[in-house]
DSSP file (Angstrom, degrees, kcal/mol; ACC not computed):
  #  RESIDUE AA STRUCTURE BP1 BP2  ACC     N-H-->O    O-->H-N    N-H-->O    O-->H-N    TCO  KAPPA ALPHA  PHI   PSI    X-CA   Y-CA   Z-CA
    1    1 A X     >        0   0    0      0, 0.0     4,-1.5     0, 0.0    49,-0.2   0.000 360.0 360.0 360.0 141.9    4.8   -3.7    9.3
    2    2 A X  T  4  +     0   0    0     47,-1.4     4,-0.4     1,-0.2    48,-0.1   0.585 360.0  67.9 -81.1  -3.7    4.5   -2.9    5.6
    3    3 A X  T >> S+     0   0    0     46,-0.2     4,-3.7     2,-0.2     3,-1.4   0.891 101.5  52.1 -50.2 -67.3    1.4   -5.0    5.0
    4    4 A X  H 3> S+     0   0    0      1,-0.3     4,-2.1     2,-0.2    -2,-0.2   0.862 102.2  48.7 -67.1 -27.2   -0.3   -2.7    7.0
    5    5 A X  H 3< S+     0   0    0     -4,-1.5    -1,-0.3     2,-0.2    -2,-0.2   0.686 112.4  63.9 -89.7   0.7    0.5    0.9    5.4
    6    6 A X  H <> S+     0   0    0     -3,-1.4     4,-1.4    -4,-0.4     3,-0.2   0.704  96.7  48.9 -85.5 -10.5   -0.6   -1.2    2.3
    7    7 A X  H >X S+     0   0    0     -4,-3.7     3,-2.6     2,-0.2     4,-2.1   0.980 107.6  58.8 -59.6 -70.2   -3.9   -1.8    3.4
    8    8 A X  H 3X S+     0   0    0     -4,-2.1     4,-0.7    -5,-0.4    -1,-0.2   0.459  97.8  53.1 -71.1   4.1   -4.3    1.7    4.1
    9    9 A X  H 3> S+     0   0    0     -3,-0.2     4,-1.6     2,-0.1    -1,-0.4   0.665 114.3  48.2-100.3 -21.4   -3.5    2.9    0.8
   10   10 A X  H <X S+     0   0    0     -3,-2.6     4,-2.0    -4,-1.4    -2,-0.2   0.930 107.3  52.1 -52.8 -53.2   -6.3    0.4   -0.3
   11   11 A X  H >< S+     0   0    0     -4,-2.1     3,-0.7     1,-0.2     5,-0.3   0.833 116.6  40.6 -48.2 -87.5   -8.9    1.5    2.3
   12   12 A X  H >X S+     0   0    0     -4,-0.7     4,-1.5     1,-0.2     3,-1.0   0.737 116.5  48.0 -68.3 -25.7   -8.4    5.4    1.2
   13   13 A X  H 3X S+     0   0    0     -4,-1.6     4,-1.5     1,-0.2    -1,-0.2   0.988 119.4  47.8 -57.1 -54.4   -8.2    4.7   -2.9
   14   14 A X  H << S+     0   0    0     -4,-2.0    -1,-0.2    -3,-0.7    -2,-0.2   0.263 117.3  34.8 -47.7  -2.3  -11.1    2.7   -2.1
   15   15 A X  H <>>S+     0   0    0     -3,-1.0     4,-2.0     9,-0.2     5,-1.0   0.443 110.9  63.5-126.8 -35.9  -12.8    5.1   -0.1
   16   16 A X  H  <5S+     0   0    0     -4,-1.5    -2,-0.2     8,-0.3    -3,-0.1   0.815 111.8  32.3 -68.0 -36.9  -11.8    7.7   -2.0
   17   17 A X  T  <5S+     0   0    0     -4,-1.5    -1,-0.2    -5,-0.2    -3,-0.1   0.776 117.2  55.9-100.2 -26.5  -13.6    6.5   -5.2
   18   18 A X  T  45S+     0   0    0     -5,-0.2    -2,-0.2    -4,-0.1    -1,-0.1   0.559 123.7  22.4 -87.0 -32.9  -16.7    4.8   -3.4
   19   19 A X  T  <5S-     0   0    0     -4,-2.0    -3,-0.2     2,-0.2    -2,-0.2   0.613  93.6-134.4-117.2 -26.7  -17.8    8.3   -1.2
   20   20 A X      < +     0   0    0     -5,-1.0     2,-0.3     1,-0.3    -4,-0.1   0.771  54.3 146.4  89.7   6.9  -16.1   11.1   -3.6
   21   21 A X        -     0   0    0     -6,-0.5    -1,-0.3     1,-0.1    -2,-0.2  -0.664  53.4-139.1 -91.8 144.3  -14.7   12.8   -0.5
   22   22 A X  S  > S+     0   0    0     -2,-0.3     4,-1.0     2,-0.2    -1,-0.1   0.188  91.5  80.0 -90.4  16.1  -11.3   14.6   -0.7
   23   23 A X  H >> S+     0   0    0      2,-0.2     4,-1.4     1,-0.1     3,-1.1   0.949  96.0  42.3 -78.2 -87.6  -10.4   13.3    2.7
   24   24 A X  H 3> S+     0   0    0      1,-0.3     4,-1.3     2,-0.3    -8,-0.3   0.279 107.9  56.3 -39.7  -6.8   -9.6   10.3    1.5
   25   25 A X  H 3> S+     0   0    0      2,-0.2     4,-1.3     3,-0.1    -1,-0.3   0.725 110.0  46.5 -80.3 -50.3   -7.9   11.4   -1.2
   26   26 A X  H <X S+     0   0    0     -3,-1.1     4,-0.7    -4,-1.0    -2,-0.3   0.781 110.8  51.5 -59.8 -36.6   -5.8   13.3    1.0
   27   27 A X  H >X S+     0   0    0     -4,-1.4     4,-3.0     2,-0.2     3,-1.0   0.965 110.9  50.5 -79.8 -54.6   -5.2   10.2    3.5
   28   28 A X  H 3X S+     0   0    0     -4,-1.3     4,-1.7     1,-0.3    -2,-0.2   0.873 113.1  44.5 -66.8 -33.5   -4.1    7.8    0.4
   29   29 A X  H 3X S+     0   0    0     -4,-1.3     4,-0.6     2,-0.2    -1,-0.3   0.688 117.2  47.7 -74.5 -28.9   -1.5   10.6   -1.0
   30   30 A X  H <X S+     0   0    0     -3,-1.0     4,-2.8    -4,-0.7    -1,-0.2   0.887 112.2  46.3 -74.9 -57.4   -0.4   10.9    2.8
   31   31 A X  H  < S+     0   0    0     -4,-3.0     4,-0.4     1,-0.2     3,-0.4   0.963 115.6  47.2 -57.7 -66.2   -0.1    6.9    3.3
   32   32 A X  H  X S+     0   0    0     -4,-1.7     4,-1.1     1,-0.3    -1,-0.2   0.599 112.6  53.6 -93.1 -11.6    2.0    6.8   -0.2
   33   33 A X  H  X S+     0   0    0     -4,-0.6     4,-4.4     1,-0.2    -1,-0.3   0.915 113.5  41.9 -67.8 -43.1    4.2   10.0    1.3
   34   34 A X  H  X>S+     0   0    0     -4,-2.8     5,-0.9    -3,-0.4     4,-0.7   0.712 112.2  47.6 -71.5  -9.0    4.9    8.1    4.1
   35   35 A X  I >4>S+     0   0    0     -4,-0.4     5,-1.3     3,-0.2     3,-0.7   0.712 111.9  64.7 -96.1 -50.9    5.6    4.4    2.2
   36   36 A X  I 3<5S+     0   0    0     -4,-1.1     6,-0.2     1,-0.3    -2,-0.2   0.948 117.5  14.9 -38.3 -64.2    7.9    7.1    0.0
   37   37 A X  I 3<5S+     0   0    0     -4,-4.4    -1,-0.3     1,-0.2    -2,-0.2   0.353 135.5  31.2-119.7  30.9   10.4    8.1    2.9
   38   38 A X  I <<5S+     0   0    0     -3,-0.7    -3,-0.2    -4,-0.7    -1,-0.2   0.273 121.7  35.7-112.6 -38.0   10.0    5.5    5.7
   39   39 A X  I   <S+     0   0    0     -5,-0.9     2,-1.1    -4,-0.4     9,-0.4   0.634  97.9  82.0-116.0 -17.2    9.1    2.3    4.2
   40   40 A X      < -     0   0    0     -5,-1.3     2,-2.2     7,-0.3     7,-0.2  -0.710  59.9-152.2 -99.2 140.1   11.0    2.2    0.9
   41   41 A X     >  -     0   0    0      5,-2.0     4,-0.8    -2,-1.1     5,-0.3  -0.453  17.7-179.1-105.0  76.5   14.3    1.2    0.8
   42   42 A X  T  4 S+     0   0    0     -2,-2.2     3,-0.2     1,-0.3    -1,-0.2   0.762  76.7  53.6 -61.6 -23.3   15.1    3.2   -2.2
   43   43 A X  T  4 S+     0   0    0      1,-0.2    -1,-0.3    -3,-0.1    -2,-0.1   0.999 117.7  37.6 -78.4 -58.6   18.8    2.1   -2.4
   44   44 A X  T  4 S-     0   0    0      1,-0.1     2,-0.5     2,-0.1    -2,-0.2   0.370 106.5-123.3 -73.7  -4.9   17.9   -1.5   -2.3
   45   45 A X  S  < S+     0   0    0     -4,-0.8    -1,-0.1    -3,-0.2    -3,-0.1  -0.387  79.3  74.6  93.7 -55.6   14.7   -1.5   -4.4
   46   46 A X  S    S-     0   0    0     -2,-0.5    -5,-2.0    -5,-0.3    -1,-0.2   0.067  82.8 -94.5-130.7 177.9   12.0   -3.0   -2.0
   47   47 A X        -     0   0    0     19,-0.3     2,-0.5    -7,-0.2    -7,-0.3  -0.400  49.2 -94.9 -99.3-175.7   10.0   -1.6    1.3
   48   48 A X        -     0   0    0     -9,-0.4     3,-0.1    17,-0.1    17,-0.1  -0.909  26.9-130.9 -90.4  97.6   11.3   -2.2    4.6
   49   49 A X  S    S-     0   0    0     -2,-0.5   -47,-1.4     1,-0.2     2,-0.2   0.685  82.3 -23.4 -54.4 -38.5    9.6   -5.2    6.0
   50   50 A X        -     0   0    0      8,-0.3     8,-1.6   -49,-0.2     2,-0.2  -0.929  60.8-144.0-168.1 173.7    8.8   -3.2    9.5
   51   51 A X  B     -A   57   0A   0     -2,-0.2     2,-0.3     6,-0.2     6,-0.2  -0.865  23.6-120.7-137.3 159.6   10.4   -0.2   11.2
   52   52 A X    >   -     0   0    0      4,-1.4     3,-3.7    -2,-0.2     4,-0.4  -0.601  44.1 -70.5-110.1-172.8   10.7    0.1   14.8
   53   53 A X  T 3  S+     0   0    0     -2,-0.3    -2,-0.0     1,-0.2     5,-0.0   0.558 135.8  44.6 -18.7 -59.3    9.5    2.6   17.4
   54   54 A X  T 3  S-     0   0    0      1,-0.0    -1,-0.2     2,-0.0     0, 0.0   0.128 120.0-110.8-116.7   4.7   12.0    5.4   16.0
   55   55 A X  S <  S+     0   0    0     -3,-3.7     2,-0.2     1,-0.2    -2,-0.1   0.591  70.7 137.1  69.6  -3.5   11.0    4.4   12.4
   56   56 A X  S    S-     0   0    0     -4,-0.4    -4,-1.4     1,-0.1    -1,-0.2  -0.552  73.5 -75.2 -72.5 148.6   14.3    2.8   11.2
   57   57 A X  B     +A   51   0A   0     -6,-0.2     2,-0.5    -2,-0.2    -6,-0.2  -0.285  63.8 178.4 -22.3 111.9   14.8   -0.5    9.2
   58   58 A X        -     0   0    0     -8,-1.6    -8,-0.3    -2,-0.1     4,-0.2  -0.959  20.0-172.1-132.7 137.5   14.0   -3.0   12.2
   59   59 A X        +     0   0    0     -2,-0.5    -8,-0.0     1,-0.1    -2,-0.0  -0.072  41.5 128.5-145.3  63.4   14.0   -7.0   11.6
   60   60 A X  S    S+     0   0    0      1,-0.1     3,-0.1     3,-0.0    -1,-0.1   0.912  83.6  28.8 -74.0 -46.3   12.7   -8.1   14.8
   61   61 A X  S    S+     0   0    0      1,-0.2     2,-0.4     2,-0.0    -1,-0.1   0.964 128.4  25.2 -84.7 -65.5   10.1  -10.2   13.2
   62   62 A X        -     0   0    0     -4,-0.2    -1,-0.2     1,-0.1   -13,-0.1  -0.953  61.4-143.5-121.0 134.7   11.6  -11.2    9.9
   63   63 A X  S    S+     0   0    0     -2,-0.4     2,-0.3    -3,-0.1    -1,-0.1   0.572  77.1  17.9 -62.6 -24.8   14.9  -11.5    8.9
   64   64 A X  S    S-     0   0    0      1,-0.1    -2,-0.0   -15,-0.0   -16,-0.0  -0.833  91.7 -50.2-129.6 179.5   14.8  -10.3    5.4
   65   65 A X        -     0   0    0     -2,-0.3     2,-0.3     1,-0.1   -17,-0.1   0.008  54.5-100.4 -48.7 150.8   12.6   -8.2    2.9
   66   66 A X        -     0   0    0    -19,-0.2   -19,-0.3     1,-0.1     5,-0.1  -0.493  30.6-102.1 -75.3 147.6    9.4   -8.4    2.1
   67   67 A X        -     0   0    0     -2,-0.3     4,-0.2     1,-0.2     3,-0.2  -0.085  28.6-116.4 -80.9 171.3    7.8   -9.8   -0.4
   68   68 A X  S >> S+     0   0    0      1,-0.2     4,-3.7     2,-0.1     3,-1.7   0.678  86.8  80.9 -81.5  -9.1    6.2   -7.9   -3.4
   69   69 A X  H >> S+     0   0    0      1,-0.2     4,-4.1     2,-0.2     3,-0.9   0.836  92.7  44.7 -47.6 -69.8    2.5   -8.5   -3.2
   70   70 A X  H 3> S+     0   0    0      1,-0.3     4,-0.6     2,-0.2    -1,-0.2   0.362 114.2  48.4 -71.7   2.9    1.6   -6.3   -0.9
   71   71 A X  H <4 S+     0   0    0     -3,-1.7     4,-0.3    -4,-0.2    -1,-0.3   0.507 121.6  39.6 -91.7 -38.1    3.7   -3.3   -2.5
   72   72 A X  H X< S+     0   0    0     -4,-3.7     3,-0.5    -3,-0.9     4,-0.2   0.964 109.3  57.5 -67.5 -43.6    2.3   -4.2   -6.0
   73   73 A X  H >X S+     0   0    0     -4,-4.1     3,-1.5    -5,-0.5     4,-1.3   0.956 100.7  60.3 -64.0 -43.4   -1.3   -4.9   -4.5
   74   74 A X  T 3< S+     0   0    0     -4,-0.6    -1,-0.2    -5,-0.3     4,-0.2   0.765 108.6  49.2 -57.7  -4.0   -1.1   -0.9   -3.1
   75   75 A X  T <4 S+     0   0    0     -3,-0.5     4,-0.3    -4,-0.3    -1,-0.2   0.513 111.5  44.9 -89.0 -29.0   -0.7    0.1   -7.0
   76   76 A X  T <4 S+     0   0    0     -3,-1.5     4,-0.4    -4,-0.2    -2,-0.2   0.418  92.3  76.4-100.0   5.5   -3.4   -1.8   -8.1
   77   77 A X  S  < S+     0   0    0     -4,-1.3    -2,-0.1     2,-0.2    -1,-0.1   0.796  91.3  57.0 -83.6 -28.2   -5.8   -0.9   -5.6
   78   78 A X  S    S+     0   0    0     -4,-0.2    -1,-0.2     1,-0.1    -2,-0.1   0.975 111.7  45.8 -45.0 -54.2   -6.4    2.8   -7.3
   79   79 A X  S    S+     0   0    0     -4,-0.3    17,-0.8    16,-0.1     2,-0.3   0.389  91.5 120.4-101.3  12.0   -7.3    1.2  -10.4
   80   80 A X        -     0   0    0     -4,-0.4     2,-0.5    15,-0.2    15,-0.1  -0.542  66.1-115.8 -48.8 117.8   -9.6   -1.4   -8.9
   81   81 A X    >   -     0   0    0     -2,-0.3     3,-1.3     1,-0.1     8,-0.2  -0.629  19.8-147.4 -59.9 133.8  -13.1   -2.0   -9.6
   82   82 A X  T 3  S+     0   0    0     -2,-0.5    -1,-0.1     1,-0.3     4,-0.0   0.486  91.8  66.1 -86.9  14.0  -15.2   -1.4   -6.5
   83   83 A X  T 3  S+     0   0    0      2,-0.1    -1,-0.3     1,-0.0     2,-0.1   0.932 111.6  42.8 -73.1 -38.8  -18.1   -4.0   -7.1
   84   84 A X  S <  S-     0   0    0     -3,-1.3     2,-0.1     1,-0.1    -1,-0.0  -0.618  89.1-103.5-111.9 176.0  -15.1   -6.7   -6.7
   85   85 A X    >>  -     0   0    0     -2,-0.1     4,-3.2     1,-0.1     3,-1.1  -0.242  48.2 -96.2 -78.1 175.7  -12.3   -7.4   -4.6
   86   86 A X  H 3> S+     0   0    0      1,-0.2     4,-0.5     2,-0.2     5,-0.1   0.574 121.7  49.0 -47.2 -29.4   -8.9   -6.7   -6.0
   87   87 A X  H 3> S+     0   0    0      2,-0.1     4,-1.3     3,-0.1    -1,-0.2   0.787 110.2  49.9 -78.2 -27.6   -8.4  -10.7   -7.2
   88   88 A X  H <> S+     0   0    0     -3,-1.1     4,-1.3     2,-0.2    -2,-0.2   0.884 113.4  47.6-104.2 -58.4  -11.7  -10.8   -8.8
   89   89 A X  H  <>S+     0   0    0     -4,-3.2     5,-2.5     2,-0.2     3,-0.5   0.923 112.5  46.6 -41.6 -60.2  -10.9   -7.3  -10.9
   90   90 A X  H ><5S+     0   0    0     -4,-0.5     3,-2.2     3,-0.3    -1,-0.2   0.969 110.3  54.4 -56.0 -62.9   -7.4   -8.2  -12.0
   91   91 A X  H 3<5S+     0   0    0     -4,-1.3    -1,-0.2     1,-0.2    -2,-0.2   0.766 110.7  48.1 -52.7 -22.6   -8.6  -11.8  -13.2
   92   92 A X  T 3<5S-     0   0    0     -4,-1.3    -1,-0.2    -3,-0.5    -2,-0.2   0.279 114.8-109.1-113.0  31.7  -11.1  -10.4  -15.2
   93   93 A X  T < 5S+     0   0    0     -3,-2.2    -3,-0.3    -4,-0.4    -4,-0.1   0.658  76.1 135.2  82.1  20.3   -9.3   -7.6  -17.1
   94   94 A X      < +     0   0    0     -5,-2.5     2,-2.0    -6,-0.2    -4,-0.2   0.353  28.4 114.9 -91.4  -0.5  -11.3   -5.0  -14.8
   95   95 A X              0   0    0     -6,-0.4   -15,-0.2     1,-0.2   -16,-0.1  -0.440 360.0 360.0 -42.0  47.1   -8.4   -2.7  -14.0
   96   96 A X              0   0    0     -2,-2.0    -1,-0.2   -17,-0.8   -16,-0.1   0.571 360.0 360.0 -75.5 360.0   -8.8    0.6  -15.5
C-alpha cells in the first residue's frame, strides 16, 4: 500500500534528524529509491495505490489511484519540525 512506504519515509527523515545517525539517512534515501521505481507511476503522474506480491500495479483493494496526501505528506516530512507533528508545523509556518 502506498500509505505505508510513506510513513516510512517519515519515520527515517524523522529519525534521521532526531538521533543524527546515518542509518536513517540511508533507510529514507532507500524508501524514496524504492517509491521512485515501484510505486510511482511516472507515465501517469501519481503512486500506485498498492502493488502485489510480484510488485506490479495491483487494485485488489481500490479501484483507482491514490490520493495525494500521503505522497505530498512524505515531502514535507524532511522539512518538519520535530517538537510537532507534521499538521501542527505546516499550520504554523514551521517548515524549513
Amino acid at each position: 500500500m502506498h500509505w505505508a512506504i510513506a510513513e516510512a519515509v517519515g519515520a527515517a527523515a524523522y529519525l534521521a534528524r532526531a538521533t543524527g545517525k546515518d542509518e536513517y539517512e540511508r533507510w529514507y534515501r532507500e524508501f524514496w529509491s524504492y517509491i521512485h521505481h515501484s510505486v510511482m507511476d511516472l507515465d501517469g503522474h501519481s503512486w500506485w495505490h498498492e502493488l502485489d506480491a510480484s510488485g506490479r500495479p495491483s487494485f485488489q483493494t481500490w479501484a483507482s489511484k491514490p490520493d495525494l496526501y500521503h505522497a505530498y505528506q512524505a515531502t514535507l516530512f524532511p522539512r518538519c519540525d520535530l517538537q510537532f507533528g507534521l499538521a501542527v508545523a505546516a499550520s504554523r509556518g514551521l517548515l524549513d
